[in-house]
C-alpha positions in Angstrom: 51.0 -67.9 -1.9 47.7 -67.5 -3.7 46.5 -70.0 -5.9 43.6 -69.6 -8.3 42.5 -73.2 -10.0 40.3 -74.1 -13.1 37.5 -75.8 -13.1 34.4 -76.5 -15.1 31.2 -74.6 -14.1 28.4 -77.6 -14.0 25.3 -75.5 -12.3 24.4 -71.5 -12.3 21.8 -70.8 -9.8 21.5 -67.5 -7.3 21.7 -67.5 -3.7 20.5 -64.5 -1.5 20.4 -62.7 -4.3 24.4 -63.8 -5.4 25.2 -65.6 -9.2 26.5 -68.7 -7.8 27.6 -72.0 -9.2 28.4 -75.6 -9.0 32.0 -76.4 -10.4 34.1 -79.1 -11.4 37.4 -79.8 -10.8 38.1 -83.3 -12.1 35.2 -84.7 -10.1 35.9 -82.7 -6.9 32.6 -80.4 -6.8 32.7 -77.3 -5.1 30.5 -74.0 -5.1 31.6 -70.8 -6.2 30.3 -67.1 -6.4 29.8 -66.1 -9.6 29.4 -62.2 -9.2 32.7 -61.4 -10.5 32.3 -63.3 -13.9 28.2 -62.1 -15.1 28.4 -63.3 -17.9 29.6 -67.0 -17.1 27.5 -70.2 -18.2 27.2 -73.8 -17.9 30.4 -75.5 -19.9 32.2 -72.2 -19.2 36.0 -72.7 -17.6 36.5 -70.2 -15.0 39.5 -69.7 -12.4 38.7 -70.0 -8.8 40.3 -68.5 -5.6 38.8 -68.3 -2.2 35.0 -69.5 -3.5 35.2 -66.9 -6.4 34.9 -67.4 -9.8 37.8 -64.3 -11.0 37.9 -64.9 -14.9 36.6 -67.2 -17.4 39.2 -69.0 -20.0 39.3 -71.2 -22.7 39.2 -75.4 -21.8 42.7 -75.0 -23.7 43.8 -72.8 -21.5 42.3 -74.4 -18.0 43.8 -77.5 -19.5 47.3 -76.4 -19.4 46.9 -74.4 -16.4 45.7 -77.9 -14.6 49.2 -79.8 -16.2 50.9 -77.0 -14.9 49.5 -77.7 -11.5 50.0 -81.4 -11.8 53.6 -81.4 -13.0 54.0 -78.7 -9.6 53.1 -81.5 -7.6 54.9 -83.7 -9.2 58.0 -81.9 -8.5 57.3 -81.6 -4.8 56.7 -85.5 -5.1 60.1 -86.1 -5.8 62.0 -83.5 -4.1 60.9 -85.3 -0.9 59.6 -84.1 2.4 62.9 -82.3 3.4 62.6 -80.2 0.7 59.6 -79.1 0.7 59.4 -77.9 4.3 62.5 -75.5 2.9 
């Protein structure tokens, strides 16, 4: 399964010649390649998969994307470790 998560661009800078960026995912900090979103800036939400940034939403919408994520988890949580090896 692919998984693409939201997080809050903090830094734009190139690298060899690439858009890339700093990005923030409830203080976890992780670069990302920002070729794929040009016209992205700093305060921008963006969706990331594999190191790519692949679209840019609002903080609404990365907001409910992330308590989507967390009430996922919190599912698996609870379901115990049988069940999640299913």
């Amino acid at each position: 399964m692919c998984l693409g998560v939201p997080g809050k661009i903090i830094d734009r800078y190139e690298a060899n010649g690439l858009p890339m960026g700093k990005i923030d995912f409830g203080g976890t900090v992780r670069e990302a390649c920002l070729a794929y979103v040009p016209t992205a800036q700093i305060g921008d939400y963006t969706v990331i998969h594999v190191g790519f940034a692949i679209s840019i939403l609002s903080e609404e919408e990365a907001q409910a994307t992330l308590e989507t994520l967390r009430g996922m988890v919190d599912i698996a949580e609870e379901l115990g470790p049988e069940e999640r090896e299913r």
